[in-house]
N, C-alpha and C positions, 0 to 999 in steps of 0.2 A: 464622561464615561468612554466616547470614543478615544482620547486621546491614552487613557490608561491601559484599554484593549489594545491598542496600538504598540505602547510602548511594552507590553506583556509578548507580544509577538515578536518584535525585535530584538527584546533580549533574551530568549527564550528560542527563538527560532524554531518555534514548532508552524506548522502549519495544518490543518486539520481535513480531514475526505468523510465520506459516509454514502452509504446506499446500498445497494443491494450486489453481493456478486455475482456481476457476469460469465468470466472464463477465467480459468485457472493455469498459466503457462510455467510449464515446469520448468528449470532453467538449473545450471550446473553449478550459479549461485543462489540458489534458492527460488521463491516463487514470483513471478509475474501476475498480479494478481488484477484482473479489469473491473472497477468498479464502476457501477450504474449511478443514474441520478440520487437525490439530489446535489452529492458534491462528487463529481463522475471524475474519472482519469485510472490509467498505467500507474499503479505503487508496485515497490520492488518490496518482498517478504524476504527474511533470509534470516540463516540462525541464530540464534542469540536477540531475535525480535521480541521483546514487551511484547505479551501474548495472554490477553483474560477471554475470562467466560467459557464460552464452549469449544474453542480451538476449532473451530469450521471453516476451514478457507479454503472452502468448494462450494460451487454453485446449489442452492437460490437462497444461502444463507447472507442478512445483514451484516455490514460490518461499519465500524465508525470507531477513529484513530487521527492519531499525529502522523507527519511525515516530516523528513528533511528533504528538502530540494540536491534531484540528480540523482542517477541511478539508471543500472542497464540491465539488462536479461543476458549472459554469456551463455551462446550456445542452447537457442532457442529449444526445447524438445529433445534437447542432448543429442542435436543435430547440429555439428562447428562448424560447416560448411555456412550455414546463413549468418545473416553477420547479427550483431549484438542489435538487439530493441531495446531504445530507450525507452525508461520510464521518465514520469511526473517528477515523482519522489522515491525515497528510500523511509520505508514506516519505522518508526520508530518504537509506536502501543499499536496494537491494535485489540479489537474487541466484537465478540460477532455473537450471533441471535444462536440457538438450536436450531433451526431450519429456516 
């Protein structure tokens, strides 16, 4: 079983987050999004994102999703003076609760 999850993952290159949203950083490619335990990290949102359920990707809604590794925030806050925050990943689905 482990080595079949495995090989699902490498060929597939998903990687997967979930928990609760923290903060929401708006970004001039789309969203920075902080997600809380249990699978915590910086995912990058942006148009054309795999997007179900109730589209809430604003705090204190759950979310749980694929990513691909790499990804930055340009222009944090639509502020170009600060320099770009990387993210974990770049989401690929995502999927979030009603509240």
């Amino acid at each position: 079983m482990f080595a079949r999850n495995f090989i699902l993952v490498v060929v597939f290159g998903f990687l997967v987050f979930g928990g609760r949203i923290i903060n929401t950083v708006p970004c001039d490619n789309g969203f920075l999004l902080i997600i809380g335990p249990p699978k915590p990290g910086l995912f990058m949102w942006m148009p054309g994102t795999l997007t179900y359920s109730w589209y809430q990707l604003r705090p204190p809604a759950w979310a749980l999703g694929s990513f691909v590794p790499g990804g930055a925030c340009i222009c944090p806050y639509y502020d170009c003076h600060d320099p770009a925050l990387p993210a974990l990943g770049t989401i690929t689905m995502i999927g979030t609760s009603n509240f």
